[in-house]
KEMI-680161 format. One record per residue (C-alpha): residue number from 1; x, y, z; residue in three letters. Coordinates in steps of 0.001 Angstrom, whole numbers, plus 524288, in hexadecimal, padded with zeros to 5 digits. Layout:
% KEMI-680161
<marfi><num>NUM</num><X>X</X><Y>Y</Y><Z>Z</Z><residuo>ala</residuo></marfi>
...
END
This chain:
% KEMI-680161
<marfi><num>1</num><X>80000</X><Y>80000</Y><Z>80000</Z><residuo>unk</residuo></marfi>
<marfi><num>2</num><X>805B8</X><Y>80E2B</Y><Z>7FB80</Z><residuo>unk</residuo></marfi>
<marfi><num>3</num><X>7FF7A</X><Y>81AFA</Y><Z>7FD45</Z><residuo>unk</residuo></marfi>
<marfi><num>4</num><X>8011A</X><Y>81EE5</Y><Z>7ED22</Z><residuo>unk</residuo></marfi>
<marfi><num>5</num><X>809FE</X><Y>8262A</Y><Z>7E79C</Z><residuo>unk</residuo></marfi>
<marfi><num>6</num><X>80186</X><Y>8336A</Y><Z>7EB3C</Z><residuo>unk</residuo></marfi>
<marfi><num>7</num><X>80617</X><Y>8330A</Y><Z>7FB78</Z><residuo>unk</residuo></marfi>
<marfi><num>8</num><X>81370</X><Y>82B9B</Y><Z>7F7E6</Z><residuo>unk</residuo></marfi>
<marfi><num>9</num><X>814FD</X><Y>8395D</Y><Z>7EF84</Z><residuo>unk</residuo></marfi>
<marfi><num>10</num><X>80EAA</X><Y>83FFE</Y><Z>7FB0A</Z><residuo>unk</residuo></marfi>
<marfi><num>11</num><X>817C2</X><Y>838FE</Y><Z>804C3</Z><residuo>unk</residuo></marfi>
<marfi><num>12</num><X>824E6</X><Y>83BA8</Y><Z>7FBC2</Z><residuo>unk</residuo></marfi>
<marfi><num>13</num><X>81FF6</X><Y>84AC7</Y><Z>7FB00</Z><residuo>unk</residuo></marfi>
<marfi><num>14</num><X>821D4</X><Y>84AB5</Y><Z>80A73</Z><residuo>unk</residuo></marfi>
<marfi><num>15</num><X>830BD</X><Y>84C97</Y><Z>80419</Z><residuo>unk</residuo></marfi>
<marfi><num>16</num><X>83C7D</X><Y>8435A</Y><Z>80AD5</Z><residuo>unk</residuo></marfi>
<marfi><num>17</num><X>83B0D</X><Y>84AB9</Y><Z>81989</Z><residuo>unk</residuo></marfi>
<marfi><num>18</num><X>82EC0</X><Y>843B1</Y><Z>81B53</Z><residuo>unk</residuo></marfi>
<marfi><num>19</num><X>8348B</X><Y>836F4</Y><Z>815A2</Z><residuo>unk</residuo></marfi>
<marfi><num>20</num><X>83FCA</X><Y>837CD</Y><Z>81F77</Z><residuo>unk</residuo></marfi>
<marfi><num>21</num><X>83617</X><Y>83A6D</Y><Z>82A1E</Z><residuo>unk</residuo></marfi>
<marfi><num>22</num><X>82DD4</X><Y>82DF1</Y><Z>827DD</Z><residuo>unk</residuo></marfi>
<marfi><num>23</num><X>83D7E</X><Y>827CE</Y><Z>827A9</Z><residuo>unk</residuo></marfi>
<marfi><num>24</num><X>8413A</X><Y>82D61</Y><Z>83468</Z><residuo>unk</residuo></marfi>
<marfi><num>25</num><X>83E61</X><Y>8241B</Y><Z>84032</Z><residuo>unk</residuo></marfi>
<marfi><num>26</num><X>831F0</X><Y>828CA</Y><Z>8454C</Z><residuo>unk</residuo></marfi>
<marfi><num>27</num><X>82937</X><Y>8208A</Y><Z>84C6A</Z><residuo>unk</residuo></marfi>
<marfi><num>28</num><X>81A08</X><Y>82361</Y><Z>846D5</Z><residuo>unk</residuo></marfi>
<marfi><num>29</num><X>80BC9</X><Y>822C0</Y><Z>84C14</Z><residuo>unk</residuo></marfi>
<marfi><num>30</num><X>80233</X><Y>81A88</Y><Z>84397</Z><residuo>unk</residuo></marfi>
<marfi><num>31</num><X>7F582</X><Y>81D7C</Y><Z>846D6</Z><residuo>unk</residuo></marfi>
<marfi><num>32</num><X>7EB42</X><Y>81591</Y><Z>84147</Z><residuo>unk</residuo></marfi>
<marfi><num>33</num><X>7DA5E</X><Y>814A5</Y><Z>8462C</Z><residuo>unk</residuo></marfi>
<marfi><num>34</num><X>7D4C1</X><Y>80A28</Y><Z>84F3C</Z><residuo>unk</residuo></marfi>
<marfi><num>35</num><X>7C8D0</X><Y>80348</Y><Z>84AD0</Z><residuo>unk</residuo></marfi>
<marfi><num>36</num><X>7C147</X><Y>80A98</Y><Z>85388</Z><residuo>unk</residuo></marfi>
<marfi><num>37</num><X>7C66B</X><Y>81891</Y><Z>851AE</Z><residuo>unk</residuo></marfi>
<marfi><num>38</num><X>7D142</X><Y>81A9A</Y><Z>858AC</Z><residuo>unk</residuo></marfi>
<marfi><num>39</num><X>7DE2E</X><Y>81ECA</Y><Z>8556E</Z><residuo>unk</residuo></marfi>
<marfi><num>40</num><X>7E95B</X><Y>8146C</Y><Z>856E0</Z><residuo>unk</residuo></marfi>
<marfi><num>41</num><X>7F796</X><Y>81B25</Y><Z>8569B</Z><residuo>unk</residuo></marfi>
<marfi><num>42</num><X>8040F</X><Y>81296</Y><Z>85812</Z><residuo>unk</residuo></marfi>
<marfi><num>43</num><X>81375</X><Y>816E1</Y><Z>856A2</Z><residuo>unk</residuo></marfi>
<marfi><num>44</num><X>8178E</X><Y>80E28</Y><Z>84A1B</Z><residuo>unk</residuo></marfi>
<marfi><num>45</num><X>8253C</X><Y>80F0B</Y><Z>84221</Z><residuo>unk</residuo></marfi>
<marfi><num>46</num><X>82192</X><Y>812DF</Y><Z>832EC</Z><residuo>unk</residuo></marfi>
<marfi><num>47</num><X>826A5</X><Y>81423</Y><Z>82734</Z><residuo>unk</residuo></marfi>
<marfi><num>48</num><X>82263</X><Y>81C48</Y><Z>81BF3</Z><residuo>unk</residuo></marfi>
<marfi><num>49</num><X>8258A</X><Y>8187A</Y><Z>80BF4</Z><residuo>unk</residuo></marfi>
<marfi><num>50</num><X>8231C</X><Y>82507</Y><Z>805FA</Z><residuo>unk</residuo></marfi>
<marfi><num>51</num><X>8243A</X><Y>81F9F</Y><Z>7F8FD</Z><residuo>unk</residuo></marfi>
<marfi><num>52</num><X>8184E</X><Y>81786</Y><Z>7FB80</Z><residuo>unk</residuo></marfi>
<marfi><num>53</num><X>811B6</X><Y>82072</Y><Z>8052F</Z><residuo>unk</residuo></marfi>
<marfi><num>54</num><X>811D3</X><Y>8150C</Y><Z>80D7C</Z><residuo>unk</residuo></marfi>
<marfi><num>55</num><X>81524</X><Y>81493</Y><Z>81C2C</Z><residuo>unk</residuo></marfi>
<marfi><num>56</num><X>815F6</X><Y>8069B</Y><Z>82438</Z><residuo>unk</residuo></marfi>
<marfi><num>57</num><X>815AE</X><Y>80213</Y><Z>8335A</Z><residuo>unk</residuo></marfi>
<marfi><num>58</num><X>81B98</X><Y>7F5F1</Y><Z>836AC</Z><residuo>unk</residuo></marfi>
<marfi><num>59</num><X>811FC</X><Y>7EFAB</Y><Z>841A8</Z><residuo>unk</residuo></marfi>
<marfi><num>60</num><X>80BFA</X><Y>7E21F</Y><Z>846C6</Z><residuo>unk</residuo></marfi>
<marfi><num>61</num><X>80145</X><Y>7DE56</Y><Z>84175</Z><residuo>unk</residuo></marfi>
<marfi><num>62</num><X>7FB11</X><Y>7DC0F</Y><Z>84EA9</Z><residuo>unk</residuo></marfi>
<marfi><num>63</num><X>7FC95</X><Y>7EBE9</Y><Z>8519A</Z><residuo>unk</residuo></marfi>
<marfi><num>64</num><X>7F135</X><Y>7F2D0</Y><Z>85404</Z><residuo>unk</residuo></marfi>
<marfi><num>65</num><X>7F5A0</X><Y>7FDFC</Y><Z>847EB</Z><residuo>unk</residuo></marfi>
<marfi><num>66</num><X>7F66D</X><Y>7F04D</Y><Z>83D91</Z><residuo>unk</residuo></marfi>
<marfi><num>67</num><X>7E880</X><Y>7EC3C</Y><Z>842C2</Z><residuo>unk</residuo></marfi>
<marfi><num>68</num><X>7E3B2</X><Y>7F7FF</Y><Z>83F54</Z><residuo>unk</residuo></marfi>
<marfi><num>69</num><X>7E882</X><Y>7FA5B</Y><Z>832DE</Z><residuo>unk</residuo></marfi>
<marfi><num>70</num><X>7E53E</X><Y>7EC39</Y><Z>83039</Z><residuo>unk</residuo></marfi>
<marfi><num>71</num><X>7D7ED</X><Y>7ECE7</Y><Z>83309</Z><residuo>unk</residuo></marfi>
<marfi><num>72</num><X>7D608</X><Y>7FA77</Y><Z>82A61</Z><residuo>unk</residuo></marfi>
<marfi><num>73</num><X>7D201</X><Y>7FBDD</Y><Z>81D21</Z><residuo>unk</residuo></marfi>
<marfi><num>74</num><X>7D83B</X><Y>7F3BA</Y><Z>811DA</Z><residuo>unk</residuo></marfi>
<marfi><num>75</num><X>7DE3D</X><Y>800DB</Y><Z>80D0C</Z><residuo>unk</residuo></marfi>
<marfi><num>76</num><X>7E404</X><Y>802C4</Y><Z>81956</Z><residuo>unk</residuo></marfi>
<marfi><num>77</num><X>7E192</X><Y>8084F</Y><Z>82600</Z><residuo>unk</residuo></marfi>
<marfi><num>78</num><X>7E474</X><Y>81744</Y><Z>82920</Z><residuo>unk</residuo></marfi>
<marfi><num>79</num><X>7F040</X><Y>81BC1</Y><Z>830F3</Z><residuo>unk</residuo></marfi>
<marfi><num>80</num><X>7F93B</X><Y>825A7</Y><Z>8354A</Z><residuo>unk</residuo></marfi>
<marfi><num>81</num><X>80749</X><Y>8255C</Y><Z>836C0</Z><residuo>unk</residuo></marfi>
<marfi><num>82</num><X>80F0C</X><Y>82F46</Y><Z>83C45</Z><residuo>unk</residuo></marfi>
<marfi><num>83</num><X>81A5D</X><Y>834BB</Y><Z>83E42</Z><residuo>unk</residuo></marfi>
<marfi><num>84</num><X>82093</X><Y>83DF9</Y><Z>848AD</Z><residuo>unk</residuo></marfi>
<marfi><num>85</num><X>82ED1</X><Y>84488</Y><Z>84C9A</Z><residuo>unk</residuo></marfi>
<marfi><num>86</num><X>82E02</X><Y>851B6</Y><Z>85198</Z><residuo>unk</residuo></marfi>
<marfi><num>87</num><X>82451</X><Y>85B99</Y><Z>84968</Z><residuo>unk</residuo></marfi>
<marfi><num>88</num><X>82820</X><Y>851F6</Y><Z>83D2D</Z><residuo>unk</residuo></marfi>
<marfi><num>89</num><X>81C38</X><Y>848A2</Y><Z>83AFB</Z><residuo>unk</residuo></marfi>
<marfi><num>90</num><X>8161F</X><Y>841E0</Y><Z>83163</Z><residuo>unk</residuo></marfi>
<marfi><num>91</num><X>8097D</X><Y>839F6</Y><Z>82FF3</Z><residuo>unk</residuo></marfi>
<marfi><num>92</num><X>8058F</X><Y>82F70</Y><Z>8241C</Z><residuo>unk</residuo></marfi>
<marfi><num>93</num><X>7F6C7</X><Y>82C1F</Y><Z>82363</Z><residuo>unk</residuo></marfi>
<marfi><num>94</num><X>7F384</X><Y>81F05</Y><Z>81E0C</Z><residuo>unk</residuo></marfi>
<marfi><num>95</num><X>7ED3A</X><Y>81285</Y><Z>81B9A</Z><residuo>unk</residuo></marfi>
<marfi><num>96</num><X>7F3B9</X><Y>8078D</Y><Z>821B8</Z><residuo>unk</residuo></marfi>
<marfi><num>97</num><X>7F411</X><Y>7F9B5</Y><Z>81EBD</Z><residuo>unk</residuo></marfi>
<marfi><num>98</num><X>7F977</X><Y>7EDA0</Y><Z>825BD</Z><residuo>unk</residuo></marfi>
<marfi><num>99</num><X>803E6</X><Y>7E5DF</Y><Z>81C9C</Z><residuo>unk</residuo></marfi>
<marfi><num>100</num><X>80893</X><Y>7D954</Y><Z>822D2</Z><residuo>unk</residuo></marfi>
<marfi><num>101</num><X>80FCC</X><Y>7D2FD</Y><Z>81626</Z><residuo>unk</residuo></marfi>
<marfi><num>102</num><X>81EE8</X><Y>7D1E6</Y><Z>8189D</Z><residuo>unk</residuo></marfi>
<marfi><num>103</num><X>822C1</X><Y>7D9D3</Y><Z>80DE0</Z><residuo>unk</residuo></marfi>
<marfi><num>104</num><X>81A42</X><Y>7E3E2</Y><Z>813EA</Z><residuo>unk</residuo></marfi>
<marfi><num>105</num><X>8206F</X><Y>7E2CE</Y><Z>8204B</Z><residuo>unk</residuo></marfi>
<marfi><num>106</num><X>82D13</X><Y>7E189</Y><Z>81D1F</Z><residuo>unk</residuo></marfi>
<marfi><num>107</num><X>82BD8</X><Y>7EB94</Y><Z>815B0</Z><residuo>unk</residuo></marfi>
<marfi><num>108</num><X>82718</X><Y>7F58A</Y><Z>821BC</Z><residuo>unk</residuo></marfi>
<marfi><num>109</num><X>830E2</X><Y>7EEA9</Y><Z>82AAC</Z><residuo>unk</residuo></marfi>
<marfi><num>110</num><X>83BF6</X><Y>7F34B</Y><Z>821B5</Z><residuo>unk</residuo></marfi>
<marfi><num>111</num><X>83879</X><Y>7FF90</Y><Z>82111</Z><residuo>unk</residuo></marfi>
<marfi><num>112</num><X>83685</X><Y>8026B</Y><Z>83002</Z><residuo>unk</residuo></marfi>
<marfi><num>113</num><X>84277</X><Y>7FCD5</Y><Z>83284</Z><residuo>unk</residuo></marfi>
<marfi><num>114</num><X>84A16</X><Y>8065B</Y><Z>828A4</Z><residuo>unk</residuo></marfi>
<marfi><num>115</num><X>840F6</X><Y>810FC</Y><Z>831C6</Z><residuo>unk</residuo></marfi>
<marfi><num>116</num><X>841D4</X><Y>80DB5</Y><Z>83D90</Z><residuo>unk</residuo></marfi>
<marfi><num>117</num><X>84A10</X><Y>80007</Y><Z>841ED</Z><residuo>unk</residuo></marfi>
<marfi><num>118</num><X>84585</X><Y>7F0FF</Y><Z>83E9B</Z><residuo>unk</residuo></marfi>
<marfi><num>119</num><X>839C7</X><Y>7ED96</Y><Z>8469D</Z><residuo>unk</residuo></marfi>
<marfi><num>120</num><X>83739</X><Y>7E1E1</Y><Z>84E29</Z><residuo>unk</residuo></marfi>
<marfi><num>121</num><X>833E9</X><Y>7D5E8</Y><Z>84780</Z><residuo>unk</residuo></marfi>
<marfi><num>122</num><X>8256E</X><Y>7D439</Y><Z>8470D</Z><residuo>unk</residuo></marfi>
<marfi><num>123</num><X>81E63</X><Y>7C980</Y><Z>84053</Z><residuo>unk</residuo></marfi>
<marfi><num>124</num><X>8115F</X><Y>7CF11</Y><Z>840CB</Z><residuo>unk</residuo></marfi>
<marfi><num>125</num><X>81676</X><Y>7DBF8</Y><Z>83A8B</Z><residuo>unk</residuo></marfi>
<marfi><num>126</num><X>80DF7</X><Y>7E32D</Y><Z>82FDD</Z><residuo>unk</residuo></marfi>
<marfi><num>127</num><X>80E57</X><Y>7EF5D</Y><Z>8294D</Z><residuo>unk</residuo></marfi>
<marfi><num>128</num><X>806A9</X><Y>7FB04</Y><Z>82A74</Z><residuo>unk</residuo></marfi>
<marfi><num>129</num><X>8069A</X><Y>80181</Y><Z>81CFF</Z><residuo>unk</residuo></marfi>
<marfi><num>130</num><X>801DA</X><Y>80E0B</Y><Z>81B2A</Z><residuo>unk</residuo></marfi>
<marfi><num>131</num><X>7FDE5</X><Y>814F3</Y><Z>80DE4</Z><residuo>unk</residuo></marfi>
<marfi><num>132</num><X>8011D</X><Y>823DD</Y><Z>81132</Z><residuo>unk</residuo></marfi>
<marfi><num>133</num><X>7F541</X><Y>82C3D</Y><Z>80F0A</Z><residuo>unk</residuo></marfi>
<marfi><num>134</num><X>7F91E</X><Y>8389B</Y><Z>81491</Z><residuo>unk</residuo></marfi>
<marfi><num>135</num><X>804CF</X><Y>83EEE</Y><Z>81A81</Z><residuo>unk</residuo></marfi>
<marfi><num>136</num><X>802C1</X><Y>84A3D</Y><Z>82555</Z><residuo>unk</residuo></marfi>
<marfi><num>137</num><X>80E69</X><Y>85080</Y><Z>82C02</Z><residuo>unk</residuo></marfi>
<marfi><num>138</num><X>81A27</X><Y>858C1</Y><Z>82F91</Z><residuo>unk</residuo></marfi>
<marfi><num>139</num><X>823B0</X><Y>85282</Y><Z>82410</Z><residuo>unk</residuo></marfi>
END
């Protein structure tokens, strides 16, 4: 799942300081909707593909944050991830989706690594994949 070439452009506009800053070890917030309403906000590592206007969270599939996005709408469930250091933030809107194939996870694993460090193995790992739909914020 990509976001389309329109918010990949949108993304790549940002220009290379918001690129670094979705490089830079920050940890995020992902907030995502209970069934019932109310707001569910965790601290996550991410990593954003601004070529594809895609952003992933490595998780277990037993989390609370892959339940819901599992139990959302085939197109994906809708989500916030953000960003903060200092008065520099940034916030992707989404829809998120659960991906559980190992070149899926892999995938996300090898990329938070190059982020932050290598996680934990984790045989119930899945991926939360997020098609970027809008960007707010500072960079």
């Amino acid at each position: 799942m990509t976001a389309g070439p329109e918010m990949a452009r949108a993304l790549a506009d940002r220009g290379e300081s918001f690129a670094a800053f979705w490089r830079e070890r920050h940890l995020c917030s992902l907030t995502t909707v209970r069934p019932g309403g109310g707001v569910h906000v965790v601290a996550v590592g991410a990593t954003l593909d601004v070529a594809t206007g895609t952003a992933r969270v490595i998780t277990s599939g037993r989390s609370r944050k892959a339940r819901i996005v599992a139990g959302g709408p085939a197109a994906g469930t809708a989500v916030a991830l953000c960003q903060v250091d200092g008065g520099r933030w940034s916030t992707l809107e989404g829809l998120a989706v659960v991906r559980d194939d190992p070149g899926s996870v892999a995938d996300a694993v090898r990329r938070y690594a190059q982020r932050y460090r290598e996680p934990r193995v984790n045989p119930l790992r899945v991926v939360l994949e997020i098609r970027v739909t809008r960007i707010l914020g500072s960079v």
